[in-house]
C-alpha positions as CSV (number, residue, x, y, z in Angstrom):
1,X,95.6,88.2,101.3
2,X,92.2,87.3,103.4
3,X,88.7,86.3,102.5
4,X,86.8,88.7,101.7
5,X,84.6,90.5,105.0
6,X,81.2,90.3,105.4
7,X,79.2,93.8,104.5
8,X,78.4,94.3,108.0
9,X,81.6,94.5,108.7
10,X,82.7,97.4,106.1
11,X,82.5,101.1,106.8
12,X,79.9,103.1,105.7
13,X,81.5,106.2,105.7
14,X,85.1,107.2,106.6
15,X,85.8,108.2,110.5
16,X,85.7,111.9,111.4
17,X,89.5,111.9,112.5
18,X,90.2,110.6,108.7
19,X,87.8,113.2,107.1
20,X,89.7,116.3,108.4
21,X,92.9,115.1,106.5
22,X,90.8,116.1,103.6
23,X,92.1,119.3,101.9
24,X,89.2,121.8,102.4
25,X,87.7,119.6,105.6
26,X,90.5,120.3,107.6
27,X,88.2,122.5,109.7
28,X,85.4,119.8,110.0
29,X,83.3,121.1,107.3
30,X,80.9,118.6,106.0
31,X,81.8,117.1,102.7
32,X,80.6,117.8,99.1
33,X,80.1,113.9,98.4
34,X,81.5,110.6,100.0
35,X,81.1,107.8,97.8
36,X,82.2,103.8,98.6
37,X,84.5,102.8,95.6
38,X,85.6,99.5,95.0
39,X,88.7,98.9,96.5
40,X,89.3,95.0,97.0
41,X,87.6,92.7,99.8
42,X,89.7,94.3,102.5
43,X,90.5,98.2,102.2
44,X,88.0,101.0,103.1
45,X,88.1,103.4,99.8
46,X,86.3,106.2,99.5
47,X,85.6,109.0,97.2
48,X,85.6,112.3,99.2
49,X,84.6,115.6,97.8
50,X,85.2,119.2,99.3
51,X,85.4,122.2,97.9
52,X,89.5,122.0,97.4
53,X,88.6,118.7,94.9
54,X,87.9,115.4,94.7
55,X,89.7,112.9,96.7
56,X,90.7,109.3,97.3
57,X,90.7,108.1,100.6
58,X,92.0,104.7,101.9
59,X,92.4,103.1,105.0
60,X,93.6,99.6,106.4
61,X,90.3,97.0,106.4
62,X,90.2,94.4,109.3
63,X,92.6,92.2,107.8
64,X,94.8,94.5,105.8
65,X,98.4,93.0,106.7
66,X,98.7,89.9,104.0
67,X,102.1,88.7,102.9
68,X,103.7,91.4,100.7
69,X,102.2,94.4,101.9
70,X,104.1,96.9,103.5
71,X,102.0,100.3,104.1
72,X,105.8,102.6,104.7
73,X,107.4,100.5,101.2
74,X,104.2,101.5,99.6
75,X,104.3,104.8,100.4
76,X,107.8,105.0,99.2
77,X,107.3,103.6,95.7
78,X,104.0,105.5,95.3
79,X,105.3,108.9,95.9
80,X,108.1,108.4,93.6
81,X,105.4,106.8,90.5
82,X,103.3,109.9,91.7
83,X,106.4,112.0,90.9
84,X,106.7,111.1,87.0
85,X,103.0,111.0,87.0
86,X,102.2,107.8,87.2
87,X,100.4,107.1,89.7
88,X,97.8,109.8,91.0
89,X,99.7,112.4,93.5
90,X,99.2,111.8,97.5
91,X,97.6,114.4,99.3
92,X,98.0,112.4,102.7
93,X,99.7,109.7,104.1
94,X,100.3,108.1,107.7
95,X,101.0,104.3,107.3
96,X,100.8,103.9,111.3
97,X,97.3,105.4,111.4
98,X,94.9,102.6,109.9
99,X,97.2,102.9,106.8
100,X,95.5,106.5,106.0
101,X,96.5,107.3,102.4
102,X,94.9,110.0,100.2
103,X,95.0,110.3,96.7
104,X,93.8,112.9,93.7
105,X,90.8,111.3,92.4
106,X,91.2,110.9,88.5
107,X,88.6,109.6,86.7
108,X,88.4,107.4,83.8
109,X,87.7,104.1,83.2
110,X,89.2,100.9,84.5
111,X,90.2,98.5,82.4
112,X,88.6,95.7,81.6
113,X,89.7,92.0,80.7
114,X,89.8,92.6,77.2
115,X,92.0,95.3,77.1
116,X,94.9,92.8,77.7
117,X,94.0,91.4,74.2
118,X,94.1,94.9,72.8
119,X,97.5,95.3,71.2
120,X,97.1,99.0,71.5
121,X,96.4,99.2,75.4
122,X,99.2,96.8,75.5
123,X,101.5,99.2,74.4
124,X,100.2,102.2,76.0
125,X,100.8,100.2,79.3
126,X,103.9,99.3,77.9
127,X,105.4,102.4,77.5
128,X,104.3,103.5,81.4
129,X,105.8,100.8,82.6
130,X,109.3,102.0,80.4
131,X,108.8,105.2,82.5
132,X,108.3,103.6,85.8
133,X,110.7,101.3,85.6
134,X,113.7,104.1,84.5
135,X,112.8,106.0,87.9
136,X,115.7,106.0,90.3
137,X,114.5,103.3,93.1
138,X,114.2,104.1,96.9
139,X,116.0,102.4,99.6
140,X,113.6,99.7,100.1
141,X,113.7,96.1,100.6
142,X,114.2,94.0,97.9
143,X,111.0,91.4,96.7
144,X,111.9,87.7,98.2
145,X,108.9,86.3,96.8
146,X,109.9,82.9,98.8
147,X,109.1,84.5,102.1
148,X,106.1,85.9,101.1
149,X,105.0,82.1,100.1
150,X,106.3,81.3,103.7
151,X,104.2,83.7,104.8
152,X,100.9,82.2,103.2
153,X,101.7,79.0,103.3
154,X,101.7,79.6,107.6
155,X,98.2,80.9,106.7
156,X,96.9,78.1,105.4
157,X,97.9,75.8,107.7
158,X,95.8,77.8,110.4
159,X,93.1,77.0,108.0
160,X,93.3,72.9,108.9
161,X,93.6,72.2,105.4
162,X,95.9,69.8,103.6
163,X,98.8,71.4,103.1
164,X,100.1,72.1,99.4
165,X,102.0,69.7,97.0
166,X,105.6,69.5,97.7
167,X,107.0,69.6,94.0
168,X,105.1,73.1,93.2
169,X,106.8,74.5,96.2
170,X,109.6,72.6,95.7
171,X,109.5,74.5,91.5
172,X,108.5,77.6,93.1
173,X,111.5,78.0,95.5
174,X,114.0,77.2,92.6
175,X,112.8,79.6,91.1
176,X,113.0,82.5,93.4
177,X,116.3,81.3,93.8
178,X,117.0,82.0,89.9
179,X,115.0,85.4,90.8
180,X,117.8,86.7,93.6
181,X,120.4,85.3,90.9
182,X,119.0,87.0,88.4
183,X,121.7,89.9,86.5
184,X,118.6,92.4,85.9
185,X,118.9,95.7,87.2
186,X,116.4,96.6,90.2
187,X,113.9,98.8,89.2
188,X,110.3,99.8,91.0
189,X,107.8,97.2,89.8
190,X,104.0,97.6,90.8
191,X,103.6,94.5,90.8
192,X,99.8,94.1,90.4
193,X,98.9,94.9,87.3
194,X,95.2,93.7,87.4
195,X,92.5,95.3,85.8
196,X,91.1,97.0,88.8
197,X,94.2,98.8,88.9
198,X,94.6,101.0,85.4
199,X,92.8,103.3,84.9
200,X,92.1,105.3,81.8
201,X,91.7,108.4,82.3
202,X,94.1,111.7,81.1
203,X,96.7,109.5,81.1
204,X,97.1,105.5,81.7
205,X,96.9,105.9,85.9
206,X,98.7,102.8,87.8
207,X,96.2,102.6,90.8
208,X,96.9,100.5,94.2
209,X,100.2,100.2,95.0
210,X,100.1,98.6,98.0
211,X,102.0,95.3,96.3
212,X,104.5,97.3,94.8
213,X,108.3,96.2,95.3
214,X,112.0,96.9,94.7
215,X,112.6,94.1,91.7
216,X,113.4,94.0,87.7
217,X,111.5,95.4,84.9
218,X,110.6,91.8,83.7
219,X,108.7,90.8,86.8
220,X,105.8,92.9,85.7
221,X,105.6,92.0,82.3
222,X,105.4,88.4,83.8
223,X,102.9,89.9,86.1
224,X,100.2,91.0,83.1
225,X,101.1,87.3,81.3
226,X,100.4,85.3,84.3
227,X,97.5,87.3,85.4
228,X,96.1,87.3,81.6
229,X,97.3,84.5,79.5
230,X,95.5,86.0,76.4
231,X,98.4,89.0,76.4
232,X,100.5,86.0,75.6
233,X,100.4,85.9,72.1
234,X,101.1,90.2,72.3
235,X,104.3,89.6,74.9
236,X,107.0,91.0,72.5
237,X,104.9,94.1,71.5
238,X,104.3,94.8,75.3
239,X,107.9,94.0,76.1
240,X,108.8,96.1,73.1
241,X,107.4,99.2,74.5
242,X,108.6,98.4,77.7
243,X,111.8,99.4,76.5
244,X,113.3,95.5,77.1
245,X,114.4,92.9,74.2
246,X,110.9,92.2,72.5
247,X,111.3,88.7,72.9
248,X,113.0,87.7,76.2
249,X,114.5,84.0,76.7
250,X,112.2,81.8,78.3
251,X,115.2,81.1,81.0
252,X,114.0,84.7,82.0
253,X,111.1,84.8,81.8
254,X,109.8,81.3,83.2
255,X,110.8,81.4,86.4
256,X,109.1,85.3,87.1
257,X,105.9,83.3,85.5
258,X,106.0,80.7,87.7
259,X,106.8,83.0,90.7
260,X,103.0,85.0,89.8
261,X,101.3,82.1,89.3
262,X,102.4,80.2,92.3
263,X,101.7,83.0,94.6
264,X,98.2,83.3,93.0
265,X,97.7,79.9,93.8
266,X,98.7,80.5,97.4
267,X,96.7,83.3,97.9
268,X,93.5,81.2,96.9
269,X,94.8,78.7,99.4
270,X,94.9,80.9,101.9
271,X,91.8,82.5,101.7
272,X,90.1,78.8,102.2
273,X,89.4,78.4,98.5
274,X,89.8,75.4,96.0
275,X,92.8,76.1,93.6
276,X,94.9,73.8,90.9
277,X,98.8,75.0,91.5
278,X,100.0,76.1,88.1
């Protein structure tokens, strides 16, 4: 990921070339409503109104391509979490043209950080995760989680900093190496399961799927723990309506912890901040 760009550099309203893949704008009629949404410190969201809906739209930021993402992977995984409803249906999609996606906008509300303390959002998001993770998987590339720290850690050293610890990379590569070992069927895992990204709505929506991947059902309950320790106490209820073992070994489910938060740490690296490694 990147630092964050500066306001001046962020669009104010979507391109005119983006605004005819609208449904109903196809034509270049004016739309209903555009609207900024908050969509990280690099991608251009927008909400787009016509008379055919309301609409999502995304496009690549200055520095969109950060370790992980893969706009044509994406796509992939998103259309088939669309499918089972999911994820919110695509409209649009060219991942060669400034990463144009565009989405059905649902609305709701996102969660917050207390609903990882909630045992009954827990198991609401347990139970979409059961579904996604039961989906037949695409052909994509599988998750190597220790290229993806290659990846940043060649970042950071642009940055002049000191470079990282040896022993947390040192943990960190064992245990991707456990991770490629690893017996667990491959599944599709969103793999950011932050707060920004639920949405409650009709349904429980998985939003942003941009670090989605090709990996095993436990790497995104190891996801919600790492990101939000205070789902720990809650981990066989949310693994429980995941449809795994409610309580998984710690052989399994240390090493996808330590994967999460070591990349976390890397990503603060990278984008010139101050972090502890876990």
């Amino acid at each position: 990921m990147a630092a964050p760009l500066p306001p001046s550099a962020r669009l104010s309203t979507p391109p005119a070339w983006a605004l005819t893949r609208v449904p109903g704008l196809e034509s270049g009629a004016d739309p209903l409503r555009v609207e900024r949404l908050d969509g990280g410190s690099v991608n251009e969201v927008f909400r787009v109104d016509s008379r055919s809906g309301a609409f999502v739209l995304r496009l690549n930021g200055a520095a969109w391509l950060r370790p992980g993402v893969d706009r044509w992977r994406e796509r992939r995984l998103h259309e088939a979490a669309a499918a089972a409803g999911i994820a919110p249906r695509i409209v649009a999609a060219d991942p060669d043209r400034e990463g144009l996606l565009i989405t059905q906008f649902e609305s709701g509300r996102l969660w917050r950080a207390a609903d990882y303390s909630d045992v009954t959002a827990l198991h609401r998001l347990g139970e979409r995760l059961a579904t996604l993770h039961a989906l037949p998987a695409p052909a994509v590339t599988a998750f190597d989680p220790w290229s993806i720290a290659q990846q940043y850690l060649a970042q950071i050293a642009t940055l002049a900093l000191p470079a990282p610890p040896l022993e947390p990379l040192a943990r960190l590569e064992r245990c991707c190496r456990e991770l490629l070992e690893s017996a667990q069927s491959p599944c599709i895992a969103h793999g950011d399961l932050a707060q920004n990204n639920l949405l409650d709505g009709t349904r429980l929506w998985l939003l942003d799927w941009e670090y989605a991947q090709c990996s095993d059902a436990l790497m995104d309950i190891a996801c919600v723990l790492a990101y939000y320790p205070v789902a720990r106490p809650y981990a066989g209820e949310l693994t429980a309506a995941a449809g795994l073992p409610p309580r998984p070994s710690s052989a399994e489910l240390a090493p996808r912890l330590c994967i999460y938060e070591s990349l976390s740490w890397l990503w603060r690296l990278a984008r010139g901040e101050t972090a502890e490694p876990p």
